[in-house]
C-alpha positions as CSV (number, residue, x, y, z in Angstrom):
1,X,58.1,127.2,113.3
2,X,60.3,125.0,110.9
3,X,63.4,126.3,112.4
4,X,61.7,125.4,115.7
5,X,60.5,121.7,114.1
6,X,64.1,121.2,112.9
7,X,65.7,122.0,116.4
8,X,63.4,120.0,117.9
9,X,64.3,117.0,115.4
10,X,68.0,117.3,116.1
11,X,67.5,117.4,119.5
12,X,66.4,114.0,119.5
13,X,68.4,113.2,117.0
14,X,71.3,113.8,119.4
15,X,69.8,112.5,122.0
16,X,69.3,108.8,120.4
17,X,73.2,108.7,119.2
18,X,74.0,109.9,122.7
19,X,72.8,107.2,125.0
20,X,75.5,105.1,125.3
21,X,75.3,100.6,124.9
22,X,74.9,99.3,127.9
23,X,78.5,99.0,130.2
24,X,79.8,95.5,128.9
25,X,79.8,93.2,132.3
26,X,83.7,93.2,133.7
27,X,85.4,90.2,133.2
28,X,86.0,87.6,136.6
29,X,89.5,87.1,137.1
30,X,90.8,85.0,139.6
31,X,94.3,84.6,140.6
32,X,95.6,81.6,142.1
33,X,98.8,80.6,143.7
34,X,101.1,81.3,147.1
35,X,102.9,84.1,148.5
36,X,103.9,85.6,145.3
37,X,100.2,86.3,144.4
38,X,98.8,86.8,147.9
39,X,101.1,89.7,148.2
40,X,103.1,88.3,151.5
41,X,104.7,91.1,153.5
42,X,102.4,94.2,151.6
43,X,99.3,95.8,152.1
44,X,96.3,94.4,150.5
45,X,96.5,97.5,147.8
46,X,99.9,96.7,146.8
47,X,99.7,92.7,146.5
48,X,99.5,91.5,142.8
49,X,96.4,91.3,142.4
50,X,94.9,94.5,143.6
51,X,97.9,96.2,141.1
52,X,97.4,94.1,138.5
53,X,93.7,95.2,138.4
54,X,94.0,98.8,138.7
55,X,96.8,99.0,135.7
56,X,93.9,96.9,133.7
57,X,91.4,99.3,134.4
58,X,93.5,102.3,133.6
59,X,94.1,100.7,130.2
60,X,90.5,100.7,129.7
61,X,89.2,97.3,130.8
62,X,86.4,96.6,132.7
63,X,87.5,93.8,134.9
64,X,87.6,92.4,138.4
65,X,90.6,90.2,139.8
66,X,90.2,88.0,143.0
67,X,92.7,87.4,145.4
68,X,93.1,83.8,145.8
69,X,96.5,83.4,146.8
70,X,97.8,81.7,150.1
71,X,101.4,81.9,151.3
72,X,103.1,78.5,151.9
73,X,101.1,76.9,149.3
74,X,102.8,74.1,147.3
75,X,101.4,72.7,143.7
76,X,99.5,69.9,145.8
77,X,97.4,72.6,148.3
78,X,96.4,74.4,145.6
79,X,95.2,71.4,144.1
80,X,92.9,70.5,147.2
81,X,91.5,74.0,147.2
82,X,91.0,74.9,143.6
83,X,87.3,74.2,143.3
84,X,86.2,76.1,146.3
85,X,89.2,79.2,145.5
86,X,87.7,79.6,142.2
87,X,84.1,80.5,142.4
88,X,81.0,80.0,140.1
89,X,80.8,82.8,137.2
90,X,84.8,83.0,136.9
91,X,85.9,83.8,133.4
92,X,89.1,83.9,133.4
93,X,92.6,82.1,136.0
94,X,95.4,83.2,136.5
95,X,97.7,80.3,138.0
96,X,100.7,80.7,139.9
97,X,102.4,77.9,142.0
98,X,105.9,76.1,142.0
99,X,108.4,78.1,144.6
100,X,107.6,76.4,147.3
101,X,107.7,73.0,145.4
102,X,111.4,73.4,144.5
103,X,112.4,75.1,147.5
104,X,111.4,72.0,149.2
105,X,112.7,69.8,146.0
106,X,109.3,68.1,145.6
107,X,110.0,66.3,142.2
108,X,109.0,68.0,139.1
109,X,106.9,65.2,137.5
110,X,104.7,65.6,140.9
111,X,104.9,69.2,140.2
112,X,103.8,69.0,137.0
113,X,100.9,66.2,137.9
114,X,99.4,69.0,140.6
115,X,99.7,71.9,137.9
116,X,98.2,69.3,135.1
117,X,95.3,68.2,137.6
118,X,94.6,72.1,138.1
119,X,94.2,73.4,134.4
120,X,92.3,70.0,133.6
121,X,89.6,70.8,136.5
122,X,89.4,75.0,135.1
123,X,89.2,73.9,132.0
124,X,86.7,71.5,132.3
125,X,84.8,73.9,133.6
126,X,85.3,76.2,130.9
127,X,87.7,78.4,132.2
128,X,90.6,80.3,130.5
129,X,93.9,79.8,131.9
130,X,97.2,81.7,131.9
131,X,99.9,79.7,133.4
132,X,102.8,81.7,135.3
133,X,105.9,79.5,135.0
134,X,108.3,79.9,137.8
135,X,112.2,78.8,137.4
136,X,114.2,76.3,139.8
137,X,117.3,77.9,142.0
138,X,120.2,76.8,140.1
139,X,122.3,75.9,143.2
140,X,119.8,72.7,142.9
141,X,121.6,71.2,140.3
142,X,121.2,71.2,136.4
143,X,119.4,68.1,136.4
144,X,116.4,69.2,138.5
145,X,116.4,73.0,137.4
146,X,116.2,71.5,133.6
147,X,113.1,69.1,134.2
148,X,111.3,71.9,136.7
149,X,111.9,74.5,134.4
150,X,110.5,72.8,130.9
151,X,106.8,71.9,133.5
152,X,105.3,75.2,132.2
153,X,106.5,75.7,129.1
154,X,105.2,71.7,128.8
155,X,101.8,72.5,129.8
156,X,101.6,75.6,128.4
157,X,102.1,74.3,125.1
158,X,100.2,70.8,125.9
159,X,97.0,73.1,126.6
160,X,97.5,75.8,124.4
161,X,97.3,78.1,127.4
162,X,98.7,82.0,127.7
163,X,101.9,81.6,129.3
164,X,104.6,84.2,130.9
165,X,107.5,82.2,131.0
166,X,109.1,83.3,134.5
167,X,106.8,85.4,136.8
168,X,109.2,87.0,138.9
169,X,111.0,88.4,135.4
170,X,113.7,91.4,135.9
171,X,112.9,91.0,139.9
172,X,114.8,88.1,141.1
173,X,118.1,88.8,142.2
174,X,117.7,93.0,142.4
175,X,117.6,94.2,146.0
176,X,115.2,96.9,145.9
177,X,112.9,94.7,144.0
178,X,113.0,92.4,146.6
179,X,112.1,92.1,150.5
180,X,115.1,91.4,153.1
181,X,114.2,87.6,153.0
182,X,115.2,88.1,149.1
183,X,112.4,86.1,147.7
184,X,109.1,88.2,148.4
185,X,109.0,91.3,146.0
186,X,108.8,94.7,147.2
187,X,105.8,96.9,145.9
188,X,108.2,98.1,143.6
189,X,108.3,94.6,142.6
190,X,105.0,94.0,142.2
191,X,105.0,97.2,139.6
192,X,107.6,95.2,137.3
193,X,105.7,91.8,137.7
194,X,102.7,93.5,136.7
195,X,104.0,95.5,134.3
196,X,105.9,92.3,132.8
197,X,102.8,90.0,132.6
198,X,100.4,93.2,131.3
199,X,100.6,91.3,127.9
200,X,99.9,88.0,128.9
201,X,96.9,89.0,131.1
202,X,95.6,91.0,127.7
203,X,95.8,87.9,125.5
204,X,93.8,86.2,128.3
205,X,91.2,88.9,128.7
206,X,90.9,89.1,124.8
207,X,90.2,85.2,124.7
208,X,87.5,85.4,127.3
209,X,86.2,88.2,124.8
210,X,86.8,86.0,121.7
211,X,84.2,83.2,123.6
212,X,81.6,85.7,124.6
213,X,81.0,86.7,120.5
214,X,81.6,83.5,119.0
């Protein structure tokens, strides 16, 4: 009988340390830009987002990243379409825009204007933002390259924000890496892109974390 009493008792016993917390709710990730992030040329599954999500979640976090990117896009459109692109109950941006700014040499103080409106109306509304800088072709001359270059690591360091320096790091330049028009990355691309920002995209996560226990 006591045996039976004390297997009884560590049954439950078991049973109470067993049940696990409740599943923390995934954290909303939106990322928001042009072609780079919309995964022009590539299926759905191998766009930066959808990659960028499964290597998160085979690290262990519970999160969901939106695809909010739109080929063509300059700075300025994704300044008209940033309030409707990132929904109620988002956590968390990603933003990446610039290319086709300098590849159509729109100035970099408009550039950086459009990018400053952006992180102003997301963080107003309580948002975390990561900022993805993107560097000027060089064949545009050192006096542009310089001032569209220094726009992120400006704002970045204006609004404390997480900041990966150039998103297409280790890809530009590297033909497999890269689609015949040599500026859309490959799927193979998209692995080094997300493997290169992994970090960056772990500070933010951890600083949507940081808000939800303080």
């Amino acid at each position: 009988l006591i045996r039976s009493a004390i297997t009884l008792l560590c049954g439950a016993l078991f049973a109470t340390f067993a049940v696990p917390s409740r599943a923390e709710a995934p954290v909303k990730i939106v990322a928001f830009g042009d072609s780079l992030t919309a995964g022009y040329g590539l299926l759905a599954g191998d766009a930066y987002p959808s990659k960028l999500q499964a290597a998160l979640r085979a690290k262990g976090y519970n999160v969901t990243i939106a695809n909010a990117g739109v080929s063509g896009d300059t700075t300025a459109q994704g300044l008209a379409r940033v309030d409707w692109s990132v929904p109620q109950g988002t956590q968390a941006v990603i933003v990446e825009f610039g290319a086709n700014d300098m590849f159509r040499g729109v100035p970099p103080a408009t550039v950086k204007h459009n990018l400053e409106a952006i992180i102003q109306k997301l963080k107003a509304r309580h948002i975390e933002v990561m900022l993805a800088g993107m560097y000027a072709t060089r064949s545009l001359g050192k006096e542009y390259y310089t001032a569209f270059d220094a726009v992120y690591r400006d704002l970045a360091h204006k609004y404390g924000l997480v900041f990966m320096p150039f998103f297409l790091d280790g890809v530009v330049g590297v033909q497999n890496l890269n689609q015949p028009d040599g500026i859309h990355p490959t799927a193979a691309g998209v692995d080094l892109v997300v493997k290169r920002s992994l970090p960056s995209v772990e500070a933010l996560i951890q600083r949507v974390r940081g808000r939800k226990s303080s």
